[in-house]
C-alpha positions in Angstrom: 24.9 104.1 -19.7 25.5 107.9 -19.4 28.3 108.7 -17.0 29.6 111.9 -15.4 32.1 113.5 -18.1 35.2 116.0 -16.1 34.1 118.8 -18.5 31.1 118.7 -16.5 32.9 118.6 -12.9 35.8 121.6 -14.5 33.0 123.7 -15.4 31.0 123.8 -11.7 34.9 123.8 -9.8 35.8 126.6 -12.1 33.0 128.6 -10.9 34.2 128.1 -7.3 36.2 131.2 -5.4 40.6 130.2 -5.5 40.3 130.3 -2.1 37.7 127.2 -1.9 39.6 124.3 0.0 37.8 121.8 -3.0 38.9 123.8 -5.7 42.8 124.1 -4.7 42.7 120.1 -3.8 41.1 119.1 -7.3 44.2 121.1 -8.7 46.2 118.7 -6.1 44.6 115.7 -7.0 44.5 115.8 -10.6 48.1 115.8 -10.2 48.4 112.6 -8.4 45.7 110.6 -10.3 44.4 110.3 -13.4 41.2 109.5 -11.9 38.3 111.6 -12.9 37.4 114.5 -11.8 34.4 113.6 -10.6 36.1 110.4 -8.4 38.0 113.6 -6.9 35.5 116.5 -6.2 33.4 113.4 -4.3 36.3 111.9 -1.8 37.3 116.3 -1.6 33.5 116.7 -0.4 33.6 113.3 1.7 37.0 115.1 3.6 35.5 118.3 4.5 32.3 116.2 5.7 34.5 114.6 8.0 36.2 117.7 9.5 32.8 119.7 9.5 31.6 121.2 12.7 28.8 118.6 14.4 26.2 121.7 14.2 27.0 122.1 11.0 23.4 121.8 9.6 19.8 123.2 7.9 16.5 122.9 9.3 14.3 125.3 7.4 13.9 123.0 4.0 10.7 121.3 3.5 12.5 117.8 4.4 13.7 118.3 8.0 16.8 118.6 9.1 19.9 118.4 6.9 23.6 117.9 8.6 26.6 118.2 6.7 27.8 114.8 6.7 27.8 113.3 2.9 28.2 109.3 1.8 30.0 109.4 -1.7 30.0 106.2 -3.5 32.2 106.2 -6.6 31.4 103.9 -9.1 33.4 102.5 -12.3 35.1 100.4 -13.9 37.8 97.6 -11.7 41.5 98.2 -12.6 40.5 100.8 -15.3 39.3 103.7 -13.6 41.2 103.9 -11.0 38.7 104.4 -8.1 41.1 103.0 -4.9 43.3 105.4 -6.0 41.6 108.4 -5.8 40.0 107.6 -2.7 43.8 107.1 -1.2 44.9 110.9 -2.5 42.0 111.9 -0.1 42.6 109.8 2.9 46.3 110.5 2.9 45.8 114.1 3.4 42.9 113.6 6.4 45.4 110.9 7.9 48.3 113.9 7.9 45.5 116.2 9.6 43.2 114.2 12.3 44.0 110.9 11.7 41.3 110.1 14.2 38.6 111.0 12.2 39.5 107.9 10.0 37.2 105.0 11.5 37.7 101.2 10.5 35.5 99.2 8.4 32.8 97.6 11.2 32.7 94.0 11.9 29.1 95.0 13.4 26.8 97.5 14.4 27.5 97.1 17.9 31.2 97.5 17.0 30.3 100.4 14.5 27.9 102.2 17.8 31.4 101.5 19.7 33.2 103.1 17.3 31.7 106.2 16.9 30.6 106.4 20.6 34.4 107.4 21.0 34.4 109.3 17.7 31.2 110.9 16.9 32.5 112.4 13.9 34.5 110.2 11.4 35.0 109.3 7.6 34.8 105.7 7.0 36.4 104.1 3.8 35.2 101.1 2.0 37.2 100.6 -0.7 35.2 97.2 -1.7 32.0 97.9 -1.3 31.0 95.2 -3.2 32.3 92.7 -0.4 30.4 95.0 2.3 26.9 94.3 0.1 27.8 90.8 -0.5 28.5 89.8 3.3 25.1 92.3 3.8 22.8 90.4 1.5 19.8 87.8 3.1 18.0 90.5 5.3 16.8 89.0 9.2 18.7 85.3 7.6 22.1 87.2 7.9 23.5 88.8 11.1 26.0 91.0 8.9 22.7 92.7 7.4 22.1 94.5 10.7 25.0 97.1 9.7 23.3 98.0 6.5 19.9 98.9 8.7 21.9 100.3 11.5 23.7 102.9 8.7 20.5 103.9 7.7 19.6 104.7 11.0 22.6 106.8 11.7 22.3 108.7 8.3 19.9 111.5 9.3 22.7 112.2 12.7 19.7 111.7 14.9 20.7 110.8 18.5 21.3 107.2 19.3 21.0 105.5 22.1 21.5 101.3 22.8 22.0 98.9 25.2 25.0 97.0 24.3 26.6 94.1 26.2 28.2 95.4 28.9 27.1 98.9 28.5 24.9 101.5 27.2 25.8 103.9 24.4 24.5 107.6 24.0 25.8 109.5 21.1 24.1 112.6 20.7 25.7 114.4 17.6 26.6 110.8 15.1 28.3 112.5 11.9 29.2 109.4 10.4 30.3 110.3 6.5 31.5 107.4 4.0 34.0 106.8 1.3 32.8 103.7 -0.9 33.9 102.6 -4.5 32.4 99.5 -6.1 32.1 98.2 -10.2 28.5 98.0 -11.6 28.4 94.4 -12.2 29.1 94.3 -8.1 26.4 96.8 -7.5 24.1 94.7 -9.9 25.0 91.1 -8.3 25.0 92.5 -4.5 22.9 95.7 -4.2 19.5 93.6 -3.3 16.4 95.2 -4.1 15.0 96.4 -0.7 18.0 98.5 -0.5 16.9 100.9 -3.8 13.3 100.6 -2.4 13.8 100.9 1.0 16.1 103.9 0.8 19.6 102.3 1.5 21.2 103.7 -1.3 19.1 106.6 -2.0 21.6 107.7 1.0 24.6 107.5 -1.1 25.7 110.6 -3.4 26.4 108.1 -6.6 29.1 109.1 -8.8 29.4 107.0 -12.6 32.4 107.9 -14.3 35.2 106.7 -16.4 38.6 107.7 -16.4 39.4 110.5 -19.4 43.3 111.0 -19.4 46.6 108.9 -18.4 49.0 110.4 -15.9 52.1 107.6 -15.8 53.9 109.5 -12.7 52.3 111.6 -10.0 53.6 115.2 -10.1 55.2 116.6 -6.6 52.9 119.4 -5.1 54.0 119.9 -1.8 53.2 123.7 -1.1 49.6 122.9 -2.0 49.4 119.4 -0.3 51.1 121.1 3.1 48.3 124.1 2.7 45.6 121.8 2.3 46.3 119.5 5.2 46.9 122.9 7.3 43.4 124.4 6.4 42.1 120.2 7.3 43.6 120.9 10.6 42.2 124.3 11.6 38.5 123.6 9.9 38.6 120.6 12.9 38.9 123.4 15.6 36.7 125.8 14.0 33.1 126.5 15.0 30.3 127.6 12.9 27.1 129.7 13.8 23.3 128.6 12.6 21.9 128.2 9.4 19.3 130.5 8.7 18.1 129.5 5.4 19.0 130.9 2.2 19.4 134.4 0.5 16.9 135.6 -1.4 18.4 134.1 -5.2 19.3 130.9 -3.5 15.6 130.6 -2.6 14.4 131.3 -5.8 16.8 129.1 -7.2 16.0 126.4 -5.2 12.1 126.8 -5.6 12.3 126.7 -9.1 14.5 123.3 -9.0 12.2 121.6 -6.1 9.5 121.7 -8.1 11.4 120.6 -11.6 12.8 117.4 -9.6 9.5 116.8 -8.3 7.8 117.1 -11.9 10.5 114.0 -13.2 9.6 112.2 -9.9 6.1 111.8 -10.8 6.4 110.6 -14.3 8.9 107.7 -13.2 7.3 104.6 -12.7 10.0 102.4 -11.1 10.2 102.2 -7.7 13.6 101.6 -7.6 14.5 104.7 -9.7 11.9 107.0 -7.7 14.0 105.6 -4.4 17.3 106.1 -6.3 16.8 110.0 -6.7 14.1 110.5 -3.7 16.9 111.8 -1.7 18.4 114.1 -4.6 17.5 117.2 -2.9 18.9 116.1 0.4 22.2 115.5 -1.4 21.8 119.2 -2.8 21.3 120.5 0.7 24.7 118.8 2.1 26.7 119.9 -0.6 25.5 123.5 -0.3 26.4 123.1 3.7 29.9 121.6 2.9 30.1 124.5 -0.2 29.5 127.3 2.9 32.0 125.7 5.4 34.6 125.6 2.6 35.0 129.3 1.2 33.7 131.5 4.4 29.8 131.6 5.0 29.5 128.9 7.9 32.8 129.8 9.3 31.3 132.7 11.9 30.2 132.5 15.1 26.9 134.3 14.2 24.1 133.4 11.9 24.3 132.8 8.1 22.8 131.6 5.2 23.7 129.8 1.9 24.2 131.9 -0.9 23.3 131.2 -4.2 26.4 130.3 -5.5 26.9 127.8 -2.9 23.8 126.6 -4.0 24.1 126.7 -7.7 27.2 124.4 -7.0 24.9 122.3 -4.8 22.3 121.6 -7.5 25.1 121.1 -10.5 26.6 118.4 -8.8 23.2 117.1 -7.5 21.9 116.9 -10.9 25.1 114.7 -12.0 24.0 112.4 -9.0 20.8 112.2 -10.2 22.2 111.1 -14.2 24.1 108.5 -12.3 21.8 107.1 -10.1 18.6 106.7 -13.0 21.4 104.6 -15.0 22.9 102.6 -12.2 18.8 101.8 -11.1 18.1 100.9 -13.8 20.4 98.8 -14.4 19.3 97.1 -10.8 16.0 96.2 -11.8 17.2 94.8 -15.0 19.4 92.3 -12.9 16.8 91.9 -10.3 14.3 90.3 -13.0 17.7 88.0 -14.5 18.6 87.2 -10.4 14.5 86.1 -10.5 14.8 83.9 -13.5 18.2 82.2 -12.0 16.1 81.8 -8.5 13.4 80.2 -9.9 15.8 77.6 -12.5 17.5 76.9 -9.3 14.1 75.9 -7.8 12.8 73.6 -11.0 15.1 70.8 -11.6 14.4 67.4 -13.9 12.0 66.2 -11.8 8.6 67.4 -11.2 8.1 70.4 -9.1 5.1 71.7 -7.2 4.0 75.9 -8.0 4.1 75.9 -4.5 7.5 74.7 -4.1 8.6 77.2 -6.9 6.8 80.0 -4.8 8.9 79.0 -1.3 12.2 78.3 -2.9 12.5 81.0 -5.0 11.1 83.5 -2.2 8.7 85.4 -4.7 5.6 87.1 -4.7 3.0 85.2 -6.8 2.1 88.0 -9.9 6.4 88.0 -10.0 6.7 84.0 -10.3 3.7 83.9 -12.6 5.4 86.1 -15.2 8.1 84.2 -14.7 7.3 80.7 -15.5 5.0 82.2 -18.2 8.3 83.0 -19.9 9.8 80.3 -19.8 7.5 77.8 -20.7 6.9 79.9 -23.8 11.1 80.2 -24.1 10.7 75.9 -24.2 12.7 76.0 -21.1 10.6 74.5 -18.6 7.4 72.0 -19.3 4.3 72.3 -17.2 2.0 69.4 -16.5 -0.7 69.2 -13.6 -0.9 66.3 -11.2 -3.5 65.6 -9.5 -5.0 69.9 -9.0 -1.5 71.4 -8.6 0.6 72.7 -11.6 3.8 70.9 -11.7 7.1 72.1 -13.6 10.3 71.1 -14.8 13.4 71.7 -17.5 12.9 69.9 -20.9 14.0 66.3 -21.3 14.6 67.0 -24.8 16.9 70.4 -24.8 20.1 68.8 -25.9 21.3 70.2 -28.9 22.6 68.1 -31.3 26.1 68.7 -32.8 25.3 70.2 -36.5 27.5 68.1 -39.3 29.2 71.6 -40.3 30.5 72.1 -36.2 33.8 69.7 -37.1 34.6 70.7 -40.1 36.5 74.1 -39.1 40.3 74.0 -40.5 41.4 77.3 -40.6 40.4 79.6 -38.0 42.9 82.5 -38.9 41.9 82.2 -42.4 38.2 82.7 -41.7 38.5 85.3 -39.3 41.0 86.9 -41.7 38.3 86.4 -44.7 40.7 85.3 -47.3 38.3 82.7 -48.4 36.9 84.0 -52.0 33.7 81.6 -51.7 31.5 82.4 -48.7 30.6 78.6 -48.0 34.3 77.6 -47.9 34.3 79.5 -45.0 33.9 76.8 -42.7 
């Protein structure tokens, strides 16, 4: 699977003016992790999310209304790439600057409603996201799953209003942003499929990467680190004026690359891939607010609009969201047709099993389970037999394999493996 390269990521923070808040903390970061690039230009865009202006938005795209808050899910490899790390270099310096925008992981929705009823604006970190999916999976079977629909919900910083317990809770501005890293097997195992097709993580801005260099001590950077965590602390007081739109390259730009994205949505087939990059252009949008808000546009009282560069930016890292979400869906409905095939094995035992029984127990839809046990009757996995007018099924009485006469016979495993043997069938 392709993953996000740091050339990629130097060449688009290159571009960006020396006095862009992102570009002086990749410099920063770089020095205290050898994560990639890429890990580090998503937590940078997930801390100025959190210490954007409420009104910081765009309502003049074809979608609705875009706000500047941004979920960044980093995704790699566990104890390799480095993800916790990278995550930390981020949170240290918005802990230093408003430690209040930091919000805790929720036990609930009611307790995550709680949460950000007192702090309408915060960055939540999940460093395990896998855990949050796994004690999220089941749907209406699992109370936990009421989070995952309740984040959705708050995504689009709609106004929300609920009746809690003792209480009700208005909060009219919810910029709720995210900090997530998980491994693909996790995201494979965990990530169910109603949440590609249903749009739960067409929300998150995916990042695949791999770590590219080796830094064995973290290099002291404290003029930059105090300048960064001073610019955190005045962008939380600042204010910013409407979003008019975008200059006249910026609309051109974005024109041309609406209508490309929208070409490669209608040749995809898979659901789950057209849900995994459905929100690209969303993603594009909050970038190029976050982009504005960094080096000077957004930061006037009056109205602006997002320039092309900020744009350009936008639609370069966009486009490496897009690369890494195709891979990482696909690789979901790959493991949604093995998590099938285990469902339905489960369901089919030794003894005689009803197709109706296989249909309840392994919770499929009938063209699904038919293709299914199609398979592996011809794999010589299960036997079918009808009793009575229903299909029965169940695994082979005779797949026991017997021991072949060579399987004892091995003396010398070094050797073999070694190939010192001159005569191919003394290589036992």
């Amino acid at each position: 699977m392709e993953t996000v390269t740091e050339a990629e990521i130097a060449e688009l923070v290159d571009a960006l003016p020396d006095e862009s808040w992102l570009k002086q903390y990749l410099y920063y970061a770089v020095r205290q992790s050898d994560a990639s690039l890429a890990y580090h230009v998503g937590v940078g865009l997930g801390v100025l999310a959190a210490v954007s202006p409420a009104n910081l938005s765009i309502d003049t795209l074809p979608g609705g209304k875009v706000s500047g808050n941004l979920w960044v899910l980093i995704v790699g490899r566990p104890a390799v790439d480095h993800k916790s790390t990278s995550i930390r270099v981020g949170r240290e310096l918005l802990a230093w600057a408003n430690p209040l925008c930091i919000g805790e992981d929720p036990a609930s929705y009611e307790g995550l409603l709680e949460s950000l009823g007192q702090q309408p604006s915060q960055l939540l970190v999940m460093g395990e996201f896998g855990d949050f999916l796994s004690k999220t999976e089941g749907g209406s079977n699992n109370y936990m799953s009421k989070i995952k629909a309740g984040l959705t919900r708050i995504f689009d910083g709609d106004p929300i209003e609920r009746r809690l317990a003792k209480r009700t809770v208005r909060i009219p501005q919810p910029r709720l942003s995210i900090l997530a890293a998980v491994n693909p097997s996790f995201l494979e195992t965990h990530a169910e499929m109603q949440d590609w097709e249903g749009g739960f993580m067409s929300r998150w801005m995916l990042v695949h990467a791999h770590r590219e260099r080796e830094l064995f001590a973290a290099s002291p950077d404290d003029a930059r680190r105090d300048w960064l965590v001073q610019w955190l602390v005045n962008a939380g007081n600042s204010q910013v004026g409407r979003c008019m739109g975008l200059d006249a390259g910026a609309a051109q730009l974005w024109y041309d690359w609406s209508k490309d994205l929208a070409a490669r949505l209608e040749k995809d087939q898979s659901l789950a891939r057209v849900a995994a990059h459905g929100r690209t252009a969303t993603h594009a949008a909050k970038v190029a607010l976050l982009a504005s808000f960094d080096y000077g546009a957004a930061r006037t009282s009056g109205q602006w609009v997002i320039t092309e560069d900020a744009l350009r930016f936008a639609i370069g890292l966009a486009e490496l969201h897009y690369r890494s979400a195709m891979g990482l869906a696909e690789l979901a409905c790959a493991g949604r047709d093995m998590r099938e095939r285990r469902n339905v094995l489960k369901v089919i035992g030794n003894d005689w099993t009803s197709y109706g029984q296989v249909l309840r127990g392994a919770e499929l839809l009938r063209s699904r389970c038919d293709r299914i046990i199609e398979t592996l009757v011809e794999e010589g996995i299960i036997e079918s037999h009808l009793i009575g007018s229903k299909m029965h099924f169940r695994r082979r009485q005779d797949d026991t394999v017997d021991e072949p006469e060579w399987a004892s016979n091995v003396s010398d495993l070094l050797r073999v493996a070694r190939g010192l043997a001159a005569d191919p069938d003394e290589m036992n």
